[in-house]
C-alpha positions as CSV (number, residue, x, y, z in Angstrom):
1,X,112.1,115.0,152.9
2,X,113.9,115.9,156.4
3,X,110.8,116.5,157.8
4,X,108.6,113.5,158.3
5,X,105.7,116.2,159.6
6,X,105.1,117.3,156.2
7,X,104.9,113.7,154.5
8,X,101.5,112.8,155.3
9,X,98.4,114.8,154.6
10,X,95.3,115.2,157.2
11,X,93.5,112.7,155.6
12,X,96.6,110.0,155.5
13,X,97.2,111.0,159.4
14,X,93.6,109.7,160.3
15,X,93.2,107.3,158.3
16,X,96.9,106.1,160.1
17,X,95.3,106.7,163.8
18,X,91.8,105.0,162.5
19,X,93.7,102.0,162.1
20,X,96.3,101.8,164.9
21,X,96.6,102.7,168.6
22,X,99.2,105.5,167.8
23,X,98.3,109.1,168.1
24,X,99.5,111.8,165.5
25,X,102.4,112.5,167.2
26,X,103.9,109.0,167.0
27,X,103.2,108.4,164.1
28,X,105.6,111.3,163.2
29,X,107.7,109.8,165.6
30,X,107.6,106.5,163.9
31,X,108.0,107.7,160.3
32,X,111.0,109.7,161.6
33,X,112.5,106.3,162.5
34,X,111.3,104.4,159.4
35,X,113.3,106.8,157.6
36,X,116.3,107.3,159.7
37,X,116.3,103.2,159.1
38,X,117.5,104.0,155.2
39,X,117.0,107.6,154.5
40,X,118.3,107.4,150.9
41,X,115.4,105.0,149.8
42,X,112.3,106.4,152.2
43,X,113.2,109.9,150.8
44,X,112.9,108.4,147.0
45,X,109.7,106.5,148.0
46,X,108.1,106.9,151.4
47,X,106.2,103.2,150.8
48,X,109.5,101.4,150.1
49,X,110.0,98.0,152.0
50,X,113.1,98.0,154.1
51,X,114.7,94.6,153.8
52,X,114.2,92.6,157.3
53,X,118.4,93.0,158.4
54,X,117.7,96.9,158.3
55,X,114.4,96.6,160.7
56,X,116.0,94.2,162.9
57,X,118.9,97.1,163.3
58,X,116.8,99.3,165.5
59,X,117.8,98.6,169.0
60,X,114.2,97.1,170.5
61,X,114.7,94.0,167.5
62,X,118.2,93.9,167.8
63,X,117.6,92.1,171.6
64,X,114.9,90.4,170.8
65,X,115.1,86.7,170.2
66,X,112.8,86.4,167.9
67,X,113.2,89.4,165.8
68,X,113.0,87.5,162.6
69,X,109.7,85.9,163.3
70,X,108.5,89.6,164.0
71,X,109.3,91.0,161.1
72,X,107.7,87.8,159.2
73,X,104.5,88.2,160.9
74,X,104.2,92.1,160.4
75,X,105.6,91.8,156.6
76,X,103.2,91.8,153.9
77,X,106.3,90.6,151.5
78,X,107.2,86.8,151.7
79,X,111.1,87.8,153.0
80,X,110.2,89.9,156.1
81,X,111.0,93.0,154.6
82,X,108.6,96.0,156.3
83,X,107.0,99.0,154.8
84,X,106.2,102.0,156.5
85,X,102.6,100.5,156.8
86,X,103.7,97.4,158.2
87,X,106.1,99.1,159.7
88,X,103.0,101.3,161.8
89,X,101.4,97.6,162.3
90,X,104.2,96.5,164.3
91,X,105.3,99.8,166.6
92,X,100.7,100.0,167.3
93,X,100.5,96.2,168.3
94,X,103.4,96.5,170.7
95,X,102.3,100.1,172.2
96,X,101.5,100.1,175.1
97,X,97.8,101.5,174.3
98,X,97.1,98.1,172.2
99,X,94.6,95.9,173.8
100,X,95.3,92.6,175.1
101,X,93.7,90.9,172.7
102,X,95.6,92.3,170.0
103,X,98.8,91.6,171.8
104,X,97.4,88.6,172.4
105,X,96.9,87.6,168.6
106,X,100.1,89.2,167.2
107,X,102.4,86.5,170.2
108,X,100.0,83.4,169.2
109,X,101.6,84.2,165.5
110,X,104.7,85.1,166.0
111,X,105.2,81.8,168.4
112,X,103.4,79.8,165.6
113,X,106.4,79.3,163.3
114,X,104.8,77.2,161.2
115,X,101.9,79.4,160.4
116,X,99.7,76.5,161.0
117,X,97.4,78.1,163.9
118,X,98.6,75.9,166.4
119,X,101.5,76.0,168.7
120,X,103.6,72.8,168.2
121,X,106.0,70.7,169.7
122,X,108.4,72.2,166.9
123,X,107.2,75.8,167.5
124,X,107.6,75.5,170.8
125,X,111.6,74.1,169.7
126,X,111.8,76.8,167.6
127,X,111.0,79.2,170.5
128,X,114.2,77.6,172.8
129,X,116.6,77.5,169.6
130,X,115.8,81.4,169.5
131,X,116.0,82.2,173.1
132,X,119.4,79.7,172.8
133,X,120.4,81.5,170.0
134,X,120.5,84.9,171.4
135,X,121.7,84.2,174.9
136,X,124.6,82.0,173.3
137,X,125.0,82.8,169.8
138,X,128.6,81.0,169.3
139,X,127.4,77.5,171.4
140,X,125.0,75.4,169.5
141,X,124.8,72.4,171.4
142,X,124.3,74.4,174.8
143,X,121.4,72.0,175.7
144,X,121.3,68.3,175.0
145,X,118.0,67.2,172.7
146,X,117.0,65.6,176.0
147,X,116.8,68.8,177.5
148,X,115.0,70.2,174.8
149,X,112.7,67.9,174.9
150,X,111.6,68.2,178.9
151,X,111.2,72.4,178.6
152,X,108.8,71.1,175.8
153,X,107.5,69.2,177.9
154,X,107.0,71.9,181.0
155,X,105.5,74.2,178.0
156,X,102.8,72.0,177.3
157,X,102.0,70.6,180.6
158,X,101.8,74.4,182.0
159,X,99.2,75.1,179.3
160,X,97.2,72.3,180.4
161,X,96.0,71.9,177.0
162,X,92.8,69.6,175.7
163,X,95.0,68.6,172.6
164,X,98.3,66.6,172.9
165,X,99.6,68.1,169.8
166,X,99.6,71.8,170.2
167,X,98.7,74.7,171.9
168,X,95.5,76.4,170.5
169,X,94.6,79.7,170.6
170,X,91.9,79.6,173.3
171,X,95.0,78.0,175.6
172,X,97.8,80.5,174.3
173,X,95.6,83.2,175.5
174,X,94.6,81.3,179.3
175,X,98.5,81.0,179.9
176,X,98.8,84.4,178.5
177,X,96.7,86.0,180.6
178,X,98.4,84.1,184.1
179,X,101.5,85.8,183.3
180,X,101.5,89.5,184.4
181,X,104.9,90.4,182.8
182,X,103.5,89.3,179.3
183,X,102.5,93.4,178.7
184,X,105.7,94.3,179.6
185,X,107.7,92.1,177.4
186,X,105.2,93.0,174.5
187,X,105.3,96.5,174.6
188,X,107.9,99.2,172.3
189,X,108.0,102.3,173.7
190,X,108.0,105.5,171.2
């Protein structure tokens, strides 16, 4: 199965480029890196789910802050573990040919930690602890609860929001949209 070219049929390659922004040739791409991921267990069964440690080991996840959350969203498995399908979900939401409003949808989620549609005062924690997390890994108490508390506070007076407790969607997307460097940072390149 060295040849990820000759996995898929015709008919499995559309249907693939039907329902993502990826064009033939990246999905080979991503298939090739899918199985590189665990090759013993993608030759065996191409529709395997790779456990979420082994996604989170290709370099774009292994920077990100909030790989885990990523991997949760995209899973159709309770423990973040990815199959090639949700695998293709992922690598077409952050190409750069997905639409903003699909990019859009995928960051309201994966900042939603709860899964409660609705950005909280403890998603929005969650999101520091992350960014905390990754940029000290080794220094827990890096910033008082205090301190905490006031970039919450900055959050959700820069969305300007019409509920105290959250950020909706409609709001997610208006802040969204007033930062130009959001496509950027949303975006894995092939």
């Amino acid at each position: 199965m060295g040849q990820s070219s000759s996995c898929f049929t015709d008919r499995e390659l559309e249907a693939y480029e039907t329902a993502t922004y990826l064009s033939r040739n990246e999905i080979h791409v991503a298939f090739k890196t899918f199985w590189n991921l665990d090759k013993a267990n993608v030759s065996v069964d191409r529709n395997c789910a790779l456990p979420m440690e082994t996604i989170q080991s290709l370099p774009e996840l292994k920077v990100n802050p909030f790989q885990d959350r990523i991997c949760q969203v995209f899973s159709t498995n309770d423990n973040g573990a990815l199959t090639f399908e949700d695998f293709l979900d992922m690598l077409s939401v952050f190409n750069d040919k997905s639409t903003l409003e699909t990019k859009l949808e995928y960051a309201f989620r994966i900042y939603d930690f709860d899964d409660d549609k609705i950005i909280s005062r403890s998603d929005i924690e969650q999101a520091i602890l992350c960014l905390i997390k990754m940029n000290h890994p080794c220094d827990d108490d890096i910033l008082s609860e205090e301190q905490i508390e006031f970039l919450i506070d900055k959050v959700m007076d820069e969305a300007d929001m019409d509920i105290e407790d959250g950020i909706g969607y409609a709001e997610f997307c208006s802040l969204m949209r007033k930062k130009p460097e959001f496509l950027e940072y949303f975006s894995i390149r092939l």
